[in-house]
C-alpha positions in Angstrom: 10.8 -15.9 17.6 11.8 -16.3 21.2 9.3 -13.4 23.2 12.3 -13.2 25.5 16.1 -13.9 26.9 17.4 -15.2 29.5 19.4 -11.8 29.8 16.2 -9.5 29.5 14.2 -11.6 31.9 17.4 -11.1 34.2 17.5 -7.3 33.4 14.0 -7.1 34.0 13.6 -9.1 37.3 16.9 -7.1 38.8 18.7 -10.2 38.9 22.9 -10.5 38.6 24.9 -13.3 39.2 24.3 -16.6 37.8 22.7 -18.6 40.8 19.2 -18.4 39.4 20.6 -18.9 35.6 18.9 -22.4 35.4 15.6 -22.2 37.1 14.8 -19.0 34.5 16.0 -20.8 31.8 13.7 -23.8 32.2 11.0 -21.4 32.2 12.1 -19.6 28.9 10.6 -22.4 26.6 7.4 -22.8 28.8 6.7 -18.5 29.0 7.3 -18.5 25.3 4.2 -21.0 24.6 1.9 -19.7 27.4 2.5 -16.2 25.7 2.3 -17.5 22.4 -1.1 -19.6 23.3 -2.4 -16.6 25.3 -2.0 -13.7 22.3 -2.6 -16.9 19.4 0.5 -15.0 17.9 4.0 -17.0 17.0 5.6 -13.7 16.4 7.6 -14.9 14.0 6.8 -12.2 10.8 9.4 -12.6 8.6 10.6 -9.9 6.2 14.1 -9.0 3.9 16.5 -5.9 5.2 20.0 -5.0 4.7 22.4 -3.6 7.2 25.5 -1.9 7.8 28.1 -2.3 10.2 27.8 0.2 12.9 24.9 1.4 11.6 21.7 1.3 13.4 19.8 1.6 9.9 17.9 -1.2 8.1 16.5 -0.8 4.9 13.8 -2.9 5.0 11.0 -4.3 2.2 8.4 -7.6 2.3 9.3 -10.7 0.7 7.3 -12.0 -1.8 8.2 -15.4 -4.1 10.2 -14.5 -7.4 8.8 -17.4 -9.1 9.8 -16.9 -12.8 11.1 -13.6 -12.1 7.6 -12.5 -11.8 7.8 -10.7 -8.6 9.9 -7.9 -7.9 10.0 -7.2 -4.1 13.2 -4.9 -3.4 11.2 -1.7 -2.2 8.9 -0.9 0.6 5.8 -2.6 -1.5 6.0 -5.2 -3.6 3.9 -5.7 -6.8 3.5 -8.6 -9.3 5.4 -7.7 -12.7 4.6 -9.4 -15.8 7.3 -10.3 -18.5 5.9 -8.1 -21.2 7.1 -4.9 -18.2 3.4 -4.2 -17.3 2.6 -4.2 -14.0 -1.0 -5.7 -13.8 -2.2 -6.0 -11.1 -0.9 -4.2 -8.6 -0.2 -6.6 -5.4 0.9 -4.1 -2.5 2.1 -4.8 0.7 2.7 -2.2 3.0 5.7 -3.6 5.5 5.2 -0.7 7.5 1.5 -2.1 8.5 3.0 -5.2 10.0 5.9 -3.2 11.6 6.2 -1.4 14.7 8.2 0.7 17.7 9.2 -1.1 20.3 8.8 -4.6 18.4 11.8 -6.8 18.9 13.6 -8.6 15.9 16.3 -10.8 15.1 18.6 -12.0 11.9 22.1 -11.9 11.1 24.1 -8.9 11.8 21.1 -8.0 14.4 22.3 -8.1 18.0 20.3 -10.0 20.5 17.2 -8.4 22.3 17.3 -5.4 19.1 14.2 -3.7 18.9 12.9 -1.3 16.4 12.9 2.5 17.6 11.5 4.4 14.5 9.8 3.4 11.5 10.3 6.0 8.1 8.0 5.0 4.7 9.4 7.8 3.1 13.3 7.2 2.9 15.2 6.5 -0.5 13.8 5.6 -3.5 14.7 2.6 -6.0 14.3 3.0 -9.2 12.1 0.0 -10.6 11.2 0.4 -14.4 11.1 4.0 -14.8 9.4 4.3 -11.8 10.2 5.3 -8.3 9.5 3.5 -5.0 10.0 4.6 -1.8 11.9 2.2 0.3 10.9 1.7 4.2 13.7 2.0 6.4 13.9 1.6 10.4 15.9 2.5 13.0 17.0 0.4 15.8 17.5 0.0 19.6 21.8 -1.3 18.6 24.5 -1.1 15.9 24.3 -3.9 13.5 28.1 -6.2 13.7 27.9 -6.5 10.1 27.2 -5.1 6.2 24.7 -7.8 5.2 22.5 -8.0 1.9 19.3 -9.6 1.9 19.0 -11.0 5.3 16.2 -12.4 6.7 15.0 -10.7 9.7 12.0 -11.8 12.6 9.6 -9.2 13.8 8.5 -10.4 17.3 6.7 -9.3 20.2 6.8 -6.1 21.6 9.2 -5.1 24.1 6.2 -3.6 26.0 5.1 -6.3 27.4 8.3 -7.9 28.5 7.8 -6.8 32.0 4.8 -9.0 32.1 6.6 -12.0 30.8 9.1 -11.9 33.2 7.4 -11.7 36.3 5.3 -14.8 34.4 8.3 -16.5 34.9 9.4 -15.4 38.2 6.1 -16.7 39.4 6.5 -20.0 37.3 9.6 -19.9 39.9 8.0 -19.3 42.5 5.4 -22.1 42.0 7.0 -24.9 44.4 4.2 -26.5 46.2 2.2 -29.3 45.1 -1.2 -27.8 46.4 -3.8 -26.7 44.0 -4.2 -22.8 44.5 -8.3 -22.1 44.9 -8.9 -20.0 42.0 -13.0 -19.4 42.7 -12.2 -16.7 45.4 -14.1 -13.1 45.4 -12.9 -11.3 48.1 -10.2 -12.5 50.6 -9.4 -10.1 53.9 -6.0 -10.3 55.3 -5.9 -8.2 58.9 -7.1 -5.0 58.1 -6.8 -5.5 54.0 -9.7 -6.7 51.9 -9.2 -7.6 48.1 -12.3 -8.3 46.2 -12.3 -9.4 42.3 -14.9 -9.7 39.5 -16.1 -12.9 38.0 -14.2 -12.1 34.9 -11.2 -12.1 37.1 -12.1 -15.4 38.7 -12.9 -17.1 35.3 -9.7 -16.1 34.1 -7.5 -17.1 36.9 -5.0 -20.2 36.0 -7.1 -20.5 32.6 -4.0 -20.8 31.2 -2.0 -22.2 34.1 -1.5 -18.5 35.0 -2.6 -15.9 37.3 -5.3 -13.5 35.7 -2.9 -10.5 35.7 -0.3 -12.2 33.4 -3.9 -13.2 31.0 -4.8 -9.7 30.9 -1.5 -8.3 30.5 -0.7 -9.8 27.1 -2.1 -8.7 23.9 -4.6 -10.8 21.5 -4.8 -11.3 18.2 -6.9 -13.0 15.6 -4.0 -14.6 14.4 -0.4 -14.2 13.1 3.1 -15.7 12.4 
């Protein structure tokens, strides 16, 4: 999932009008891999959800392959259920672990740049075999445009660190000479102002093509889709 829009990076940067339209939207695809590269993240966790129109409400569960009609999957955790109705073993995953506020997602009947505001594991139940499950739902940032069953919906980065992506690409903009910036400074004194950085800082500086700010600002993970 795209970690963000040309409208958000607009929002964000205080930009209107659409001179500057192009030169953020040649960044878009380059931001979206530094970031990606950067947190080793493709935020692109995938899970099931169905929404109402004009509703800001998704019930929400993991998808898991029915393969046989083996695998039921329509509540907050799924579980492996064998043909004879007994449920061994017990194959739980909690959606809620992999969800969270602020993170932005995407499907159909999901306007773009949504984001998730609440997260509730205790909503309805579904009955499944005599048994009752508790079905995660979440609330989000817009009113979904449709009544949907079973869509397919991306959990991506979190809105959170937006602001950091778009000055990424404001200074991707900004980048217009053809010098090579000298990235082994410590301290630099301009008039009566002197900077000074750590080694870590100097190290980290255009590692990735970026300053060490933008590095820093982004989150890490061991890995994830």
């Amino acid at each position: 999932m795209q970690v963000i829009t040309l409208t958000k990076a607009k929002e964000l940067l205080g930009i209107t009008g659409t001179t500057q339209d192009a030169a953020i939207t040649a960044k878009l695809g380059i931001i979206d891999a530094k970031v990606k590269l950067i947190s080793q993240n493709n935020f692109n966790y995938q899970f099931g959800g169905d929404t109402t129109l004009d509703s800001n409400i998704i019930s929400v569960y993991a998808l898991a392959d029915n393969y046989n009609d083996n695998f039921v999957y329509k509540n907050g955790d799924w579980y492996n259920k064998q043909t004879s109705g007994i449920m061994n073993p017990y194959i739980y995953s909690d959606i809620s672990e992999n969800l969270s506020p602020g993170q932005l997602i995407s499907g159909d009947g999901i306007p773009a740049d949504s984001y998730i505001n609440e997260i509730t594991k205790n909503g309805t139940t579904l009955n499944i075999t005599g048994l009752d499950y508790y079905v995660t739902y979440i609330t989000i940032s817009a009113n979904c445009t449709a009544t949907e069953t079973g869509v397919i919906i991306t959990g991506g980065i979190s809105i959170g660190y937006q602001d950091v992506i778009a000055k990424g690409i404001q200074h991707l903009i900004n980048q217009t000479n053809s010098k090579v910036s000298d990235s082994t400074w410590t301290s630099r004194s301009i008039g009566g102002v002197s900077v000074s950085r750590g080694t870590a800082d100097v190290s980290m500086e255009n590692k990735y093509g970026m300053p060490a700010w933008f590095v820093k600002g982004l989150p890490r993970y061991q890995r994830g889709f």
